[in-house]
C-alpha positions in Angstrom: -31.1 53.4 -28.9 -28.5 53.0 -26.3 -25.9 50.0 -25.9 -24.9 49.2 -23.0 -21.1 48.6 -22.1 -21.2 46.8 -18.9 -20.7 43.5 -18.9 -18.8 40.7 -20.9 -19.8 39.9 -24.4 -21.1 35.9 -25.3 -17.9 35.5 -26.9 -15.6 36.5 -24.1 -17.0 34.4 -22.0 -16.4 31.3 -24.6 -13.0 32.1 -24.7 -12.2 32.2 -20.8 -14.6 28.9 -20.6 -12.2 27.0 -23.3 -8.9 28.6 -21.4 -9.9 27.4 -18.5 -10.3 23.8 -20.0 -7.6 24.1 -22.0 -5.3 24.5 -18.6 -7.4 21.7 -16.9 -6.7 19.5 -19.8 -3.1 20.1 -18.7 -2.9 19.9 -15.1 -4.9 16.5 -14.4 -2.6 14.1 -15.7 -0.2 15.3 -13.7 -2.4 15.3 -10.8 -3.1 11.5 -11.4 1.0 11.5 -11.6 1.2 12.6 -8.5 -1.8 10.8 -6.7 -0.5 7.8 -8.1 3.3 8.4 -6.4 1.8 9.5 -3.3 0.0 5.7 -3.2 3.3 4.0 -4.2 5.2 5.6 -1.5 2.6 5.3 1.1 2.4 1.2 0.2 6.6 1.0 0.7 6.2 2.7 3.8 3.5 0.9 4.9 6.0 -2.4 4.2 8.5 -0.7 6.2 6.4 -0.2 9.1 5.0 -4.3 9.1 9.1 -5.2 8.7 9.8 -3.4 12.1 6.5 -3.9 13.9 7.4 -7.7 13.0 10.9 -7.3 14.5 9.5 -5.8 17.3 6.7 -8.2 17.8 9.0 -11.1 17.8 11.4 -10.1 20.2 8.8 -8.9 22.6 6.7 -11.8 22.9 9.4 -14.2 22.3 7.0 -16.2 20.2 8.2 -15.8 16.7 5.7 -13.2 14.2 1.9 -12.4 14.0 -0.2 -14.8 12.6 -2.6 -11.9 11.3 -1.6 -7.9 10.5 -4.6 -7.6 13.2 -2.4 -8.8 16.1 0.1 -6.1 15.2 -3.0 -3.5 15.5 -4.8 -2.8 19.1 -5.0 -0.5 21.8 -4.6 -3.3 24.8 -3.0 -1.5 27.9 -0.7 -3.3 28.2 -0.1 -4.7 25.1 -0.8 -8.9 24.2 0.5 -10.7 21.5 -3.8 -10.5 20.2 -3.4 -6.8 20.3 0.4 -5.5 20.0 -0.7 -1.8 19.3 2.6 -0.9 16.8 0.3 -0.5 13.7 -2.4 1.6 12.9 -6.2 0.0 12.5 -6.6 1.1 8.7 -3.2 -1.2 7.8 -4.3 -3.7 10.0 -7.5 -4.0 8.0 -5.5 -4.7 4.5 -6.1 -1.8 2.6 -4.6 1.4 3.0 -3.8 4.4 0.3 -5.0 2.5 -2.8 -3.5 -0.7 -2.2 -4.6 -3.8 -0.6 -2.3 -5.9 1.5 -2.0 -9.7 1.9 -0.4 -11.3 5.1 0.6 -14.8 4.7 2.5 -15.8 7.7 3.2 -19.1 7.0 2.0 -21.6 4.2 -0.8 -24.1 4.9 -2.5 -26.0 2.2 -4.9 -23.6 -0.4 -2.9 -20.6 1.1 -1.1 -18.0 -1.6 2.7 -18.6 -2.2 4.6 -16.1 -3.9 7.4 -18.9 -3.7 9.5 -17.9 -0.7 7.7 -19.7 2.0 8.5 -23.8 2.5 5.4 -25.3 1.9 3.5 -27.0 5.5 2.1 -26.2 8.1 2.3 -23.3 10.6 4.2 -24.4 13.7 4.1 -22.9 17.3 6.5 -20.8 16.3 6.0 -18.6 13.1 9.1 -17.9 11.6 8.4 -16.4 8.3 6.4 -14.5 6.6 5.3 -12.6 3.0 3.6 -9.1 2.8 2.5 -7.9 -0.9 1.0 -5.2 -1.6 -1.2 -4.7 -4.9 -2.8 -1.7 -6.2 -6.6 -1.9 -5.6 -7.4 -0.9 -9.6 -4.6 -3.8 -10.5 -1.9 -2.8 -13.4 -1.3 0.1 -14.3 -2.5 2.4 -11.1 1.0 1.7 -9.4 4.1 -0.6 -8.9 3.4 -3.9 -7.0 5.6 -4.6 -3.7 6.4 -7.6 -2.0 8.1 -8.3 0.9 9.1 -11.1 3.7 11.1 -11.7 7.0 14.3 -11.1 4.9 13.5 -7.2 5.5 13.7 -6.4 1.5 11.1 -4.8 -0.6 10.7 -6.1 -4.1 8.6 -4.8 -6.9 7.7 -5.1 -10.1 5.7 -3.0 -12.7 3.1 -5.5 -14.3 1.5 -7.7 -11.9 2.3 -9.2 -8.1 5.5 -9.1 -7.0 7.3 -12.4 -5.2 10.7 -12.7 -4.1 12.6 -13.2 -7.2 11.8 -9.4 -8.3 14.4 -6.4 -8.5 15.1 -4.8 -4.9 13.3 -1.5 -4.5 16.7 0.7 -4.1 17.0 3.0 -0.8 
């Protein structure tokens, strides 16, 4: 009888099987490394963009900030104060890259305080305002950001950030 010598052998094939894992067993970590950057720095500049779309907001309509991240959203032509069009319609929604985002333009009874805000209700004119953004799986899947008319993101590493937390630096 004959053997044949074409092919791979059972045992050649277990070996490249358990390289294989072996190098996957060392490359997703640092793919969840990376993910998990990508989210953190999508969220800050996420912030970034509701800081100047508020800027621009107020001094356009001369009428203080948004009252919801959905007035800063729209495709109006020409633009309203209900429909601003300087943010995209995912952000304006609350959730965007693995984080959720919570608008709170001004403090009425029951609403969240992250302690910057005076207490009271919203006048005519809204003149302040608190963005944070948490990561949608909570601790651990990303740094928490805060941020309010002052312009300056905060964060911190272990839960929701507020405006006694250490400046994000750049």
């Amino acid at each position: 009888m004959k053997t044949s010598d074409n092919g791979f052998s059972l045992i050649e094939l277990l070996i490249v099987v358990a390289i294989i894992l072996i190098i996957a067993a060392l490359a997703i970590p640092d793919l969840l490394r990376s993910k998990s950057a990508a989210n953190q720095a999508s969220a800050v500049g996420s912030l970034r963009i509701i800081v100047s779309s508020e800027a621009s907001y107020s001094s356009t309509y001369s009428s203080g900030y948004s009252s919801t991240l959905a007035e800063l959203d729209g495709n109006a032509s020409p633009a309203t104060s209900l429909a601003a069009g300087l943010i995209d319609s995912v952000l304006a929604l609350g959730m965007k890259s693995g984080y959720n985002f919570y608008y709170v333009p001004c403090l009425t009874s029951g609403a969240p305080n992250n302690g910057s805000l005076p207490p009271g209700p919203c006048g005519a004119t809204i003149d302040v305002y608190q963005v944070s953004a948490n990561p949608v799986n909570g601790s651990g899947s990303g740094n928490f950001y805060y941020v309010d008319n002052s312009g300056v993101i905060r964060q911190n590493t272990t839960g929701p950030a507020g405006p006694s937390d250490t400046p994000l630096a750049g």
